[in-house]
C-alpha positions as CSV (number, residue, x, y, z in Angstrom):
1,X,14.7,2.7,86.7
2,X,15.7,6.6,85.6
3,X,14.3,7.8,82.6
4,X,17.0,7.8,79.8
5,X,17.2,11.0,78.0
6,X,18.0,10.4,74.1
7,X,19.9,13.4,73.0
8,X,17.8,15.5,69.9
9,X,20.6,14.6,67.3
10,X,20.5,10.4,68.2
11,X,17.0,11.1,68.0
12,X,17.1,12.5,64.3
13,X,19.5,9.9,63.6
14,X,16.9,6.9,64.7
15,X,14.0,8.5,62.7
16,X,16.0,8.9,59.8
17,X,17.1,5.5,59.7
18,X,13.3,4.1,60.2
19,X,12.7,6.7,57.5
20,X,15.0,5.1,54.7
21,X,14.1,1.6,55.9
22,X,11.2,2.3,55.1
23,X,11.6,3.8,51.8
24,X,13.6,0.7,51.0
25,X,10.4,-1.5,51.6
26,X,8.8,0.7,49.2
27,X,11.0,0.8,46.4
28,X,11.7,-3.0,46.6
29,X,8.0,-3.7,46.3
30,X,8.0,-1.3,43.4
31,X,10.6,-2.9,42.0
32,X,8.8,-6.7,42.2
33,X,5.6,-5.1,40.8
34,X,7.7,-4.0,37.7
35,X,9.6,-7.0,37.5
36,X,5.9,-8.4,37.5
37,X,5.4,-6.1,34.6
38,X,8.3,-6.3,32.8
39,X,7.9,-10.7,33.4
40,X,4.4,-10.4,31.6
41,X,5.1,-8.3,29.2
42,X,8.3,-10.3,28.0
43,X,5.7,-13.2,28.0
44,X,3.5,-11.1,25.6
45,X,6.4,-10.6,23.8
46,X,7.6,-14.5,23.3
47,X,4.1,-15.3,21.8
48,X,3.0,-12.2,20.2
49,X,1.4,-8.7,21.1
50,X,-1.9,-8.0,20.0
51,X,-2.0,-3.9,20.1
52,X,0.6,-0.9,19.8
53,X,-0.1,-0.2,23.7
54,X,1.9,-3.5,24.7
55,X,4.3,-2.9,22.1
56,X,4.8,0.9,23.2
57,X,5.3,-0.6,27.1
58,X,8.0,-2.6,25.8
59,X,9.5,-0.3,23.7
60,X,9.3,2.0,27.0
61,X,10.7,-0.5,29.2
62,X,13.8,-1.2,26.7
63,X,14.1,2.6,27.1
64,X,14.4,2.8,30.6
65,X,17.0,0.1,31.2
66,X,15.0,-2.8,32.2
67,X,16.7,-6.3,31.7
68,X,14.6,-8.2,29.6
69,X,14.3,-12.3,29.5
70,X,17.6,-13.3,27.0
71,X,14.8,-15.0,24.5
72,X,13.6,-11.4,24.5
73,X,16.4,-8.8,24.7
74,X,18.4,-10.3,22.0
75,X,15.9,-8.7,19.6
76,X,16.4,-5.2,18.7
77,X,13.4,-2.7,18.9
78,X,12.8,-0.5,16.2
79,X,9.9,1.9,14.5
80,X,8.5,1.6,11.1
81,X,6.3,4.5,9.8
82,X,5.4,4.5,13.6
83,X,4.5,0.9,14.1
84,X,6.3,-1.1,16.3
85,X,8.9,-3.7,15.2
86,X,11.0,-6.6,16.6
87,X,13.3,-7.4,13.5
88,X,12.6,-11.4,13.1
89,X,10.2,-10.9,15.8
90,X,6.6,-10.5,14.1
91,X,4.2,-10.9,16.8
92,X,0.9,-10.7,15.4
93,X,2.3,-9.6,12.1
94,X,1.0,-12.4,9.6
95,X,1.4,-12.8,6.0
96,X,-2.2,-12.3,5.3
97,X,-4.3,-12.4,2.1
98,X,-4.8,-9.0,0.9
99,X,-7.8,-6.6,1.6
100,X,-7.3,-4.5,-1.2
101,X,-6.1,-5.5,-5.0
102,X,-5.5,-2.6,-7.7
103,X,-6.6,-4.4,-10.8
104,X,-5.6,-2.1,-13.3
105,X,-5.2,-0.8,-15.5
106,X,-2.0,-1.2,-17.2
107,X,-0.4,2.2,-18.3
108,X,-2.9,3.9,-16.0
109,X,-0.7,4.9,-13.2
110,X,-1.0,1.9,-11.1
111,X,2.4,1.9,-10.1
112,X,2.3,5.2,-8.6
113,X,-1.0,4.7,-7.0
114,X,0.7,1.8,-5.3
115,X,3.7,4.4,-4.0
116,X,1.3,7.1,-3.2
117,X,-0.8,4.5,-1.1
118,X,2.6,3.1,0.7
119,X,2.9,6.5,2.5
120,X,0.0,5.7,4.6
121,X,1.2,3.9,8.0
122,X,-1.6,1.8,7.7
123,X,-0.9,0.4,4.1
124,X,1.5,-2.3,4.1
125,X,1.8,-3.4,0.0
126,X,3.4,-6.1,-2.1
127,X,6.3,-5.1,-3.9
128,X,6.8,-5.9,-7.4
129,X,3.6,-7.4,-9.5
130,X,2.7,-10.4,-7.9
131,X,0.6,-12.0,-10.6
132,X,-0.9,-15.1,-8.7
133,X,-4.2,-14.8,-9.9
134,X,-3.3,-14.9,-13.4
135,X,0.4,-16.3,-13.8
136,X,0.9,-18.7,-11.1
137,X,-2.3,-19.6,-9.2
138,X,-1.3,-23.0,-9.7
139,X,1.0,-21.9,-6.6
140,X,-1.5,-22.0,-4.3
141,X,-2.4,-19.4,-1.5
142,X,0.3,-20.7,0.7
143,X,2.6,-19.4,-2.4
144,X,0.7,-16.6,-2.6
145,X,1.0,-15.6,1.0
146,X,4.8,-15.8,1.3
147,X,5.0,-13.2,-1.6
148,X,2.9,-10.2,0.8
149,X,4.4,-8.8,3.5
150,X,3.5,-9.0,7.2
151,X,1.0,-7.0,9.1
152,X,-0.5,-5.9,12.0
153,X,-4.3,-6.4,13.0
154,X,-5.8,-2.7,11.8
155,X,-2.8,-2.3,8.9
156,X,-4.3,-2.9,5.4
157,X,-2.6,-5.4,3.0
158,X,-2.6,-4.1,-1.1
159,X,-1.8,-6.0,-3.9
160,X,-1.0,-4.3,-7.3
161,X,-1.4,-6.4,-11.1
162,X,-2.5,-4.7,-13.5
163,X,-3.2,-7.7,-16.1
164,X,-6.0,-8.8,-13.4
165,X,-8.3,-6.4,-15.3
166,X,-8.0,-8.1,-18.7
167,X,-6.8,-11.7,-18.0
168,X,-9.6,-14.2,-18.3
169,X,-10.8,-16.6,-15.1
170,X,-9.2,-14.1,-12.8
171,X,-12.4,-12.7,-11.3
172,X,-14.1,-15.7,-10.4
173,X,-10.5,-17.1,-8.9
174,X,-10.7,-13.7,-6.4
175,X,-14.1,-13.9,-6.2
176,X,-13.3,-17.5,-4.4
177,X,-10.6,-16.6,-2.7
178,X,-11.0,-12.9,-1.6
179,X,-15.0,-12.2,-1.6
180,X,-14.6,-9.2,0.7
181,X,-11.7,-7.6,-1.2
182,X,-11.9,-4.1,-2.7
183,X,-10.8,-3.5,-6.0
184,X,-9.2,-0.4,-7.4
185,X,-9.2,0.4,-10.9
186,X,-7.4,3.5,-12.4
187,X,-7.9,4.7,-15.6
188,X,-7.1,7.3,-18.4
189,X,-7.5,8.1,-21.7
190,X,-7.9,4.6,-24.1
191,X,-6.0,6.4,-26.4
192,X,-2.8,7.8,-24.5
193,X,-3.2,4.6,-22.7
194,X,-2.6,2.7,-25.9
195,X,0.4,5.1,-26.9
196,X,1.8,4.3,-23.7
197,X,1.8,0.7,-24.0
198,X,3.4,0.9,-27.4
199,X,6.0,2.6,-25.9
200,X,6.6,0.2,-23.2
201,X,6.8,-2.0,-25.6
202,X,9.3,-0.3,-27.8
203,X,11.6,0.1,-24.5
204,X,11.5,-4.2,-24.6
205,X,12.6,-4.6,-28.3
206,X,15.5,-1.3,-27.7
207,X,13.7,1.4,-28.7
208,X,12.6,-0.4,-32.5
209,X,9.8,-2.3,-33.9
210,X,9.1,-4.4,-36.8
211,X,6.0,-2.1,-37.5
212,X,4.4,1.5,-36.7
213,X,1.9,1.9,-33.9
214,X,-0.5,2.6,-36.3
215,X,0.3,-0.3,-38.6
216,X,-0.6,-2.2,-35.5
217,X,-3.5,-0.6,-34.8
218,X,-5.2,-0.8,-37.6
219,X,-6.4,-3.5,-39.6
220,X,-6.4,-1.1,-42.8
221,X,-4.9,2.0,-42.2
222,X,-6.6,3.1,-44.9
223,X,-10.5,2.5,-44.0
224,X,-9.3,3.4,-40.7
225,X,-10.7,-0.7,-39.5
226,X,-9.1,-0.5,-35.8
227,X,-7.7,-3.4,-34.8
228,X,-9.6,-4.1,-31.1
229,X,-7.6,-7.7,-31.0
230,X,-4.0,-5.7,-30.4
231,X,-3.1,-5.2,-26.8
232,X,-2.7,-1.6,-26.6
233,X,-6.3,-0.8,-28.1
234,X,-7.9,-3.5,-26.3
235,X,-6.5,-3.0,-22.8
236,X,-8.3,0.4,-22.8
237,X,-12.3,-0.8,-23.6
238,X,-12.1,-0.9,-20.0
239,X,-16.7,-1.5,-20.1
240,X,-15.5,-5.0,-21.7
241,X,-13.1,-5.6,-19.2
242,X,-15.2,-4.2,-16.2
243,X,-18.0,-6.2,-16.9
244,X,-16.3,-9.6,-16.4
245,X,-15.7,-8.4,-13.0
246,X,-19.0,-7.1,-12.1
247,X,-20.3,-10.9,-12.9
248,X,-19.2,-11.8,-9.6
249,X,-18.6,-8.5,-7.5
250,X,-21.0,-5.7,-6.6
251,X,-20.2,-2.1,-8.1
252,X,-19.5,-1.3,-4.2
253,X,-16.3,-3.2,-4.2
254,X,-14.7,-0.3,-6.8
255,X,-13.2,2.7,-6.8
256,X,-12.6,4.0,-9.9
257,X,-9.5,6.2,-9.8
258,X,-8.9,8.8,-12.7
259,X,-5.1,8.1,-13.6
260,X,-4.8,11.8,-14.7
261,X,-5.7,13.5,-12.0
262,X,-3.9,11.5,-10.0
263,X,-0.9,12.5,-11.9
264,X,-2.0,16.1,-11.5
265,X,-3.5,16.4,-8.0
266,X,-2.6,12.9,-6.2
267,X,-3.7,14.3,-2.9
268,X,-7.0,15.2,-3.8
269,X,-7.4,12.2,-6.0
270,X,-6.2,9.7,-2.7
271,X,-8.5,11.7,-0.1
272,X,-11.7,10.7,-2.0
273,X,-10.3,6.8,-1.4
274,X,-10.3,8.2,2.7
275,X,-13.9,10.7,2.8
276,X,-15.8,7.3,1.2
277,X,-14.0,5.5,3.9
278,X,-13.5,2.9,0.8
279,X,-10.3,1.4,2.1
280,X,-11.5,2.2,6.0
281,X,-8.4,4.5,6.4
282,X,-8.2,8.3,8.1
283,X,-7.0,10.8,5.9
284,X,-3.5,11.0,6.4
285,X,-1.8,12.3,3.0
286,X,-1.9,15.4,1.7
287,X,0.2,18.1,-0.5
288,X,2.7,17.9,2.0
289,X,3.9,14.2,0.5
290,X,4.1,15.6,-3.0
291,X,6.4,17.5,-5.1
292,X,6.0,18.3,-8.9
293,X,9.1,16.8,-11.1
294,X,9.1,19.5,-14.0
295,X,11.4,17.0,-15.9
296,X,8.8,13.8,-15.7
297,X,5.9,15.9,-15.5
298,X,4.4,14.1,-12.4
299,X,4.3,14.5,-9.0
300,X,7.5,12.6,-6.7
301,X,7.8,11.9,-2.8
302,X,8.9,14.1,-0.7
303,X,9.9,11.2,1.6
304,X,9.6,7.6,0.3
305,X,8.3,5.2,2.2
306,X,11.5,3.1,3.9
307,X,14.1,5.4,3.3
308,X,12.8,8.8,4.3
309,X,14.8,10.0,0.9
310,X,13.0,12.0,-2.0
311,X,11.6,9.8,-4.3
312,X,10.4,9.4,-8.3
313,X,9.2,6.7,-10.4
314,X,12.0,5.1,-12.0
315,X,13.5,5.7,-15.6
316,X,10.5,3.9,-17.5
317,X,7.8,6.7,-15.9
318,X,7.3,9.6,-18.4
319,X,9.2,8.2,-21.3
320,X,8.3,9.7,-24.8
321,X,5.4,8.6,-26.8
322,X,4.7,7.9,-30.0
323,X,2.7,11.4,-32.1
324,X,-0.2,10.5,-33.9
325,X,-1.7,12.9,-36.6
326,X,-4.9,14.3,-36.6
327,X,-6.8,12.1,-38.8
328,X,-5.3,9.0,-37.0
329,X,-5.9,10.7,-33.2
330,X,-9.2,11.6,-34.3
331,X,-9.9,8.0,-36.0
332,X,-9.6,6.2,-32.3
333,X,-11.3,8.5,-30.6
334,X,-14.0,8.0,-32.6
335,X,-13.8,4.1,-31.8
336,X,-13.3,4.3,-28.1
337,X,-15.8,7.0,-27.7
338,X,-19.3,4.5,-27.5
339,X,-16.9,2.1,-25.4
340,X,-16.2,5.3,-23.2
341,X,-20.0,6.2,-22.7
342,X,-20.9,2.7,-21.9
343,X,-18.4,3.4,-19.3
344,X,-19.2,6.0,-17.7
345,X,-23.0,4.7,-17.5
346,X,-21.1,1.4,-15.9
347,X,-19.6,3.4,-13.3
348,X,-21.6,6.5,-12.4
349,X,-19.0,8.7,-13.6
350,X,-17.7,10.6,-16.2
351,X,-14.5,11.6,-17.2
352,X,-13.4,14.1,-19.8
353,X,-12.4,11.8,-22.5
């Protein structure tokens, strides 16, 4: 038989076609291996992820078109401070019992602590006062748990009431219940503290009250006998308080937290939280989060936490106080002062008042 001779161009035309067939192979076997993928990850996705990496490959995949399971593409991926979010979807986000409480002290700057804190993307907090160790522990922790918010395995669940510090039975109830938890404890000056309190409670009764601060806070105004029963003065003998606690936790589950510097200098106040590793967070927050409200007198966001908006404490933050005179100022200092020293032995630290 004579040797056919292919022309050159029927020759380019035959290796090209083996060429693409080829390729074709190739891409629909890379296609079944991502479909593979895409298969198992929408499986890890129906029961629950249990790191940012699979959640990031599904976030990715979304991204690049892929056509998820219809139990799965119906949810909607989102961010939130840069964790990964399926909107009725939790995954492993569980209502978990928290790891951190702040305790108190009321009129202390608890509340802001709490706001400064939620900047973190590891801090997931509680919103308003929770109160179950105190108010409504008859609840039970099943209560308890439906009133914190979800998180993620590495995230860090906080709890802020300040009556914990002063109401009785409430540190042997944590102690039971939360063994490992780390407190937080801010405080002040007793005596601002006290002014402060008075005028919260002014802002209750419309801006009157049946008596003066000072007829409240003294048994006889005239001897100068304080009266150590009245809220205000007793919430700040903070050793009393303290020491209830410290029956049934080690001093290395506080951090003491001086509410006027945190006022002044939140950044540096938050960063010793971070450097003792105390709430096993890296140091994210700094200046940058911060701005100084001339009109409060304390330090706002520069982004709040959900929003991305600017953000102050609300109305009741930097309200007028009450002016004492001299004699009276000088009268409970001279009370809290022993209470204070105890203190500061209590603690291993000293603060300026």
């Amino acid at each position: 038989m004579p040797h056919m001779c292919i022309p050159t161009p029927v020759k380019d035309i035959f290796s090209f076609t083996i060429s693409m067939s080829l390729l074709c192979c190739i891409y629909k076997l890379l296609l079944s291996l991502i479909n593979m993928f895409g298969l198992s990850m929408a499986q890890t996705c129906r029961k629950s992820y249990s790191n940012l990496f699979d959640a990031h490959r599904l976030l990715y995949l979304k991204k690049s078109g892929f056509a998820f399971p219809h139990d799965v593409s119906r949810h909607v991926m989102t961010f939130h401070k840069k964790r990964f979010v399926i909107p009725g979807h939790n995954g492993s986000a569980m209502r978990r019992l928290p790891d951190v409480l702040i305790i108190g002290a009321k009129k202390c700057g608890t509340r802001a602590l709490l706001e400064f804190l939620r900047v973190h993307p590891s801090v997931r907090a509680a919103g308003p006062e929770v109160h179950f160790f105190d108010r409504f522990y008859h609840r039970g922790l099943s209560w308890y748990r439906s009133q914190l918010p979800p998180r993620l395995e590495g995230q860090v669940t906080v709890e802020k009431t300040p009556a914990y510090l002063v109401a009785p039975g409430v540190p042997q109830r944590v102690a039971k219940h939360l063994p490992d938890v780390r407190l937080l404890l801010v405080v002040r000056d007793p005596v601002s503290r006290a002014l402060s309190d008075y005028a919260q409670s002014l802002s209750k009764h419309g801006g009157t009250h049946k008596k003066s601060f000072e007829d409240l806070a003294f048994v006889n105004v005239t001897t100068g006998l304080v009266n150590s029963d009245w809220g205000p003065i007793s919430g700040g003998l903070y050793v009393r308080h303290l020491q209830r606690w410290l029956d049934y936790f080690p001093r290395t589950s506080f951090h003491i937290i001086d509410g006027e510097q945190l006022v002044h200098d939140p950044a540096t106040e938050l960063a010793q939280i971070y450097f003792q590793e105390f709430l096993g967070l890296r140091r994210i927050i700094s200046d940058r989060h911060f701005y100084f409200n001339a009109t409060k007198g304390f330090p706002c966001l520069v982004k709040r936490e959900r929003t991305g908006r600017p953000h102050c404490l609300g109305s009741s933050k930097g309200r007028p106080h009450h002016e004492l005179n001299e004699a009276t100022l000088q009268t409970l200092k001279d009370f809290y002062r022993p209470f204070n020293f105890k203190f500061y032995r209590m603690v291993g630290q000293k603060f300026h008042w």
